[in-house]
N, C-alpha and C positions, 0 to 999 in steps of 0.2 A: 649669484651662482648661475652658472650655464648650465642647460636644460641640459638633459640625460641626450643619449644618440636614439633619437624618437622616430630620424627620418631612415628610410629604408640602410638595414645593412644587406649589401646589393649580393653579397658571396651568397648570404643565406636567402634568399629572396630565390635568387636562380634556383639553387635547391628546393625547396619548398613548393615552388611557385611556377615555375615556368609550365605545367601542365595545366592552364586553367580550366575550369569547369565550365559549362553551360554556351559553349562559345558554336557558335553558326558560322558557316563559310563563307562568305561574301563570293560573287563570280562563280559561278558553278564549274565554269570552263577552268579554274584555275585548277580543279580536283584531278583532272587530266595526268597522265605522266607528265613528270618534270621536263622539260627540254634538257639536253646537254649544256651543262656545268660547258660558258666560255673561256675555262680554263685548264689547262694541258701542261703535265713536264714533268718537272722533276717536283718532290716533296720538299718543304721547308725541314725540316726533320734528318735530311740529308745533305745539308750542307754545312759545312763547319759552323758558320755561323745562327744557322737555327740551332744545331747542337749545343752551342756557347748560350744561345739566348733560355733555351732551354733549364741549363743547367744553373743561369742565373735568378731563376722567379724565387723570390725570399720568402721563406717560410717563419712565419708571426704566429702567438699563440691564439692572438684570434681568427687567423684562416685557418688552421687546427680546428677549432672551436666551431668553424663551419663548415668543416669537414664533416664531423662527428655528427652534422645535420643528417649528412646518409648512414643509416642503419647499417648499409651492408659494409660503410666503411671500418667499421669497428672487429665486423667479421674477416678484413682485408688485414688490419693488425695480428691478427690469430695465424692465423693461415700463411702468411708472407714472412710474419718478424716473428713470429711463435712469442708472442708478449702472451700474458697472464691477464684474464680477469680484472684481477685487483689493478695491476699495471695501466691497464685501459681504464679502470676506472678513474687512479690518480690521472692519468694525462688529462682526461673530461671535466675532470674537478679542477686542474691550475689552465686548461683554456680555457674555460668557462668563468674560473676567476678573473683573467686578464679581460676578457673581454667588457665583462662590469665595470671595470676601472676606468674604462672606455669617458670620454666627452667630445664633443666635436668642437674643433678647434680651431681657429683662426690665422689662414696663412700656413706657410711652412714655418716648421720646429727641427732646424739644424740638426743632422742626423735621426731624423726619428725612425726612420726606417733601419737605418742599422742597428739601433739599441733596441728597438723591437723583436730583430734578427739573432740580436748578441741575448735579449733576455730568454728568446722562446731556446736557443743552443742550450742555454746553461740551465734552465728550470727542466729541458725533456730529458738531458742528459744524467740529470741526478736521481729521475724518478727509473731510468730503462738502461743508462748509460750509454758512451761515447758512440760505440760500434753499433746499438741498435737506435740512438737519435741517428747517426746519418744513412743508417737505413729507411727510418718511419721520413725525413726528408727528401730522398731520393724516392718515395712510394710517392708521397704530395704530391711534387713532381712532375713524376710520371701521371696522375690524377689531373691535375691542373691542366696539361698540355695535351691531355687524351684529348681533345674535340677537335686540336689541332690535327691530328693523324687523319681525320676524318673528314675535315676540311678539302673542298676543293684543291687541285694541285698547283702551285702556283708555278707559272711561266720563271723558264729562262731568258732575261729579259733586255734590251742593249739601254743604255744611257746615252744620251747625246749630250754630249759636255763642249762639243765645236760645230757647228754645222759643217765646218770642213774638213773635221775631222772626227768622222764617229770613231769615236770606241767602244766594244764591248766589254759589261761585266755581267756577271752571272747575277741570275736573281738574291735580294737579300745585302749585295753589295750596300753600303750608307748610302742613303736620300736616294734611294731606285726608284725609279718613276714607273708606275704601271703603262701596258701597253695593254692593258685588258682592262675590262667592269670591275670594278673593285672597291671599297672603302679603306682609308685609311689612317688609323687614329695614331696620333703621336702625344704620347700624355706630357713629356717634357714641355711641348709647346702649349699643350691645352687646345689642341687644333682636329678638327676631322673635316678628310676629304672625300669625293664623290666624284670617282673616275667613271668617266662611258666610253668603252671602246678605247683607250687612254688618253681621254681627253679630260681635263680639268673641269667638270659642272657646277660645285658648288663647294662652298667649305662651312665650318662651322666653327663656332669657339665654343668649346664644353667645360663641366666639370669633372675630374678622376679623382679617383679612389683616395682614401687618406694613407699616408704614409704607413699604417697598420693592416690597411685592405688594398695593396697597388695593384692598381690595374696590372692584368698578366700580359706577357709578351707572346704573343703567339698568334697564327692565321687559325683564325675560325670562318665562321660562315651565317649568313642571315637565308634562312626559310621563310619566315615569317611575322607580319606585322599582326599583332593583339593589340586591338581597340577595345577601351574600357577594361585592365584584366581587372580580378580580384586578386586579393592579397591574403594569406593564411600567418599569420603570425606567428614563428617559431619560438620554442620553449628557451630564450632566453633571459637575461635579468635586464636590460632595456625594454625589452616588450612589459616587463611586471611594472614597470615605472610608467610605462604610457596609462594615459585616460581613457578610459570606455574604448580598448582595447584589450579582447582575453585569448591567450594562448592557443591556438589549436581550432579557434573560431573565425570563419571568413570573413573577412571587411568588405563587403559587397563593391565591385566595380560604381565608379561614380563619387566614393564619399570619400569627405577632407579626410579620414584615417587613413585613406592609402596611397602610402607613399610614392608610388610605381606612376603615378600621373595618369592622362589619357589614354596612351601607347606606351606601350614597353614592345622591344625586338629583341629576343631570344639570340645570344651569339654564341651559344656552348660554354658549358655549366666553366666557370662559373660566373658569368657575365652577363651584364644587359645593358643596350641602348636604350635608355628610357627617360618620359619627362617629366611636368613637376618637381623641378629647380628654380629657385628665384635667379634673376641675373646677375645678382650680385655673389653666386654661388658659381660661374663661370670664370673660367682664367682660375679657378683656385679646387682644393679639397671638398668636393662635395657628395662622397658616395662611398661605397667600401665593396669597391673591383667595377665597378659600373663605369659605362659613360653616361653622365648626365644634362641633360638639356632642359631648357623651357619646355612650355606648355607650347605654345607658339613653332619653338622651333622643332618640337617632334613633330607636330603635324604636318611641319613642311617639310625632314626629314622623310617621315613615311611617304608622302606624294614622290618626293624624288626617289627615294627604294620603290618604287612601285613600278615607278618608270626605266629604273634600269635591271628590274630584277623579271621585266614581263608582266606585271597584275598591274595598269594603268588604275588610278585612283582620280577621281574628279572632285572640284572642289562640293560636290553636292554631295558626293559621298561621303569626304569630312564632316560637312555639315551635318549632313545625316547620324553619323556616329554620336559627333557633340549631342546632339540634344538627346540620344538616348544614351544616357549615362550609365546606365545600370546594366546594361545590354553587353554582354562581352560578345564580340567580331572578331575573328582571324580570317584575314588574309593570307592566302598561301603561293609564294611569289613562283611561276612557273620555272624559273631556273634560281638555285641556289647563287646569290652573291657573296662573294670572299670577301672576309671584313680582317684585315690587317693590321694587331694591334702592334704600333713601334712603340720603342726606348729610344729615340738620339736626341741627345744633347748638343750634337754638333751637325750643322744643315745648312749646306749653298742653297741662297735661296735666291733665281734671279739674279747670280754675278755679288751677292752681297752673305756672308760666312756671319749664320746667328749663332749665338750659343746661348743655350737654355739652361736656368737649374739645373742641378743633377738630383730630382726632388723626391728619387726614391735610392739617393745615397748609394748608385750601383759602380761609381767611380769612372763614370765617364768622362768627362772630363779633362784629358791628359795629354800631352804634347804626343803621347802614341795616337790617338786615340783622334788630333785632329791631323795629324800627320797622311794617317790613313785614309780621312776623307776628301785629304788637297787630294792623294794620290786615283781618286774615283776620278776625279777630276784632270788628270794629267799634270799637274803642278806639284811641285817639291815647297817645302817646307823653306828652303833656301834661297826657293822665286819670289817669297816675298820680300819687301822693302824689312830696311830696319826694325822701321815705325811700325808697321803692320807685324812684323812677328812680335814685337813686344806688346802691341796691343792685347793680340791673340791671348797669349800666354797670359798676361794680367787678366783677361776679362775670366778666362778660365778658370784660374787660381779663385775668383771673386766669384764667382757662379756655382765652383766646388765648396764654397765654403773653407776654401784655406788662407785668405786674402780680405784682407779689409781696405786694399788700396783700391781707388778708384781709376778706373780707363782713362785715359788724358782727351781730353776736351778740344777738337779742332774750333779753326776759330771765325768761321762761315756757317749758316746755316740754310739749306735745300728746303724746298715747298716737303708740307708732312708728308709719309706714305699712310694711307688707309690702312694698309696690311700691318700694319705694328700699332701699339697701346702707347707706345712712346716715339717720341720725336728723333730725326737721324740728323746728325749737323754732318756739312761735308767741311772736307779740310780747304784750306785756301785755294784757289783757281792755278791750273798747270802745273802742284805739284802730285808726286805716286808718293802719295802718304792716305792712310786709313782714314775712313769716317767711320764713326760710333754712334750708337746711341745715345741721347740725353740719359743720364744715369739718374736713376731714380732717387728718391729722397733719403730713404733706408735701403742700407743692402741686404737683409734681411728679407726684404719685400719684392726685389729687384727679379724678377723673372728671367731677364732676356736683355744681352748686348749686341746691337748688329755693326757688324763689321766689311765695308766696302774694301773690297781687294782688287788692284788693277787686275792681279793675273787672272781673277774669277770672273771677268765681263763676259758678260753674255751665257754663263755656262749656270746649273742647277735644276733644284725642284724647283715647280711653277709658283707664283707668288696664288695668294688666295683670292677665288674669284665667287664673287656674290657672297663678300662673305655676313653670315648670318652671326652678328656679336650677343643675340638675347636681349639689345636695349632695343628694342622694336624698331631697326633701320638694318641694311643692308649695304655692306661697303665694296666697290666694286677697287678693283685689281687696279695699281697706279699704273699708268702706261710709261713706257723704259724713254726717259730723255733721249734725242737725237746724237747721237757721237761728234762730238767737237774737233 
């Protein structure tokens, strides 16, 4: 039998937990006023597409269930949706059931996001009905996305998709490359980036949230790295099942009960970067709404947020934290860095068209859907070859989860790229036919199919550089073959 969900559920963490106790400020200089936020423009929030992302975040009866964490959200039911008492009570009693149901599980589980989606519609709708379920949704919502509002503003921002021919597109555009300090998480890919200045510094391979807790879509912001936090254990029925773990009792920073690692960074509720993930918990489901990292890799996470956020961190100062374990430390970075959580499932990456899961079931996925992203790029759906639109469309369909055919198999195969988990074969010499990825064993298990498009040479997001995978080695960025 698989252990209860023992390890951090990261929604209710944020809640609980994000204000630690007993914590000293490392840099006195950093207590200073903040410098100005390197970011200016327009809000995410006003442009179609944050409104679309917006209105996307899926509401589960267990982010309900970690709602109800805040007190005054119960009083936000009363006041908003004039629900009843008893009404709140039943809703707290069927998310608080679902969430017990809970195990943590292995890999993705073929829509589980939407049947979590479709079970929390139909269980709220019976208890409050139709018109006040997609009120109490459209409140979440708005709750979920509030730290976005507050978030730094993010640029409107150009894409270089030709060097000789820029185009612009406005911020928010698919695969927009920052031109500013920024973080970048794409949970489809399982990837985060570490832009300075908009240049490429580092990347990471993470764990996101499970299909019952997805990581949210939306620009939040990092203030501050907490070294050693503690952890307060909320009154749920996985905390009753853990060992020498009690309700309402702090896990003192330092000990194997708490989940949150050495560092956790605060990204607005309901979110955290944080470590204490094994690596074999990366590239997959490991958290519920968190990003998750190693031990390892937080700590060289925080040194690089230190560095681009203004609060310089030394490896002595790492040191120093490690050995006092018990000891909670915040650092308070002098300018606020914008932490950018994406959804795309479809991404020029370096001249080559990946397509990722769709592993929070949002229907991504779709000849619309990649149509619009050739067109970021200046290319029609009609510039590619045969081969290459049939590609497309099949690895799609198989990524979606509506296809059990596999991508057709060129019949050469190119030196590995570092930046991918799996191997890319190219098609035979001199002709404009697609490369694929080696497709993995199960499709089930199959993350990610990259796709080599002539019309896409030279154009995209930047491939990953330094990237940090958790097996304790650092893969650097493949360098682009000479054009033949």
């Amino acid at each position: 039998m698989k252990r209860p969900l023992v390890f951090v559920l990261c929604v209710l963490t944020s809640l609980w937990a994000v204000g630690c106790q007993d914590q000293t400020t490392n840099q006195s200089s950093q207590n200073a006023t903040a410098a100005p936020s390197p970011t200016a423009g327009i809000s995410p929030a006003a442009t179609p597409a944050g409104e679309q992302l917006a209105a996307a975040q899926p509401l589960t009866l267990p982010v309900l269930d970690a709602f109800f964490a805040d007190q005054s959200f119960s009083g936000l039911l009363k006041t908003r949706l004039q629900l009843t008492d008893d009404q709140i009570a039943r809703l707290k009693e069927v998310a608080h059931s679902e969430t017990a149901k809970l195990r943590e599980s292995e890999g993705q589980v073929e829509g589980a996001t939407a049947a979590a989606r479709t079970t929390a519609e139909q269980k709220i709708s019976a208890l409050i009905g139709a018109e006040k379920a997609s009120q109490l949704a459209a409140l979440v919502r708005e709750k979920w996305n509030e730290t976005a509002d507050k978030a730094p503003a993010e640029k409107t921002v150009a894409v270089t998709t030709n060097p000789s021919n820029a185009a612009e597109f406005t911020a928010r555009a698919p695969n927009t490359v920052p031109t500013d300090t920024r973080i970048i998480v794409n949970a489809p890919a399982f990837r985060m980036d570490v832009f300075e200045g908009g240049r490429l510094i580092k990347s990471y391979k993470i764990g996101i949230g499970y299909p019952q807790f997805p990581l949210p879509t939306a620009l939040r912001k990092a203030s501050a790295i907490i070294f050693n936090p503690t952890w307060t254990p909320p009154d749920e029925p996985w905390v009753a099942r853990m060992k020498d773990v009690t309700v309402g009792e702090q896990v003192e920073a330092g000990s194997a009960l708490n989940p949150l690692g050495p560092i956790k960074i605060p990204i607005g509720l309901p979110s955290l970067i944080h470590g204490g993930k094994s690596p074999a918990k990366l590239g997959t489901f490991a958290s519920h709404g968190c990003v998750g990292l190693t031990t390892p890799q937080v700590r060289d996470f925080a040194k690089v947020l230190g560095q681009v956020g203004g609060a310089p961190l030394t490896d002595a100062d790492l040191a120093r934290y490690a050995r006092n374990k018990t000891q909670t430390r915040q650092v308070k970075l002098s300018h606020d860095v914008p932490v950018e959580l994406r959804y795309e499932t479809i991404v020029v990456e370096d001249g080559k068209l990946h397509i990722y899961r769709d592993v929070y079931d949002q229907d991504s996925n779709t000849e619309e859907d990649l149509r619009a992203v050739l067109t970021v790029y200046g290319v029609k759906f009609e510039d590619l070859t045969e081969e290459e639109r049939a590609q497309a469309l099949t690895a799609l369909d198989q990524l979606a989860g509506r296809s059990t055919k596999k991508v057709a198999r060129p019949r050469t195969q190119p030196s590995p790229s570092p930046s991918s988990s799996s191997t890319p074969v190219s098609a035979a010499a001199g002709k404009k036919t697609a490369t694929v990825k080696k497709p993995a064993p199960s499709r089930k298990n199959q993350k990610e199919i990259v796709i080599e498009i002539a019309a896409l040479s030279g154009k995209g997001y930047p491939t990953p550089v330094e990237l940090d995978t958790g097996a304790g080695r650092k893969v650097k960025a493949a360098v682009p073959a000479a054009p033949k």
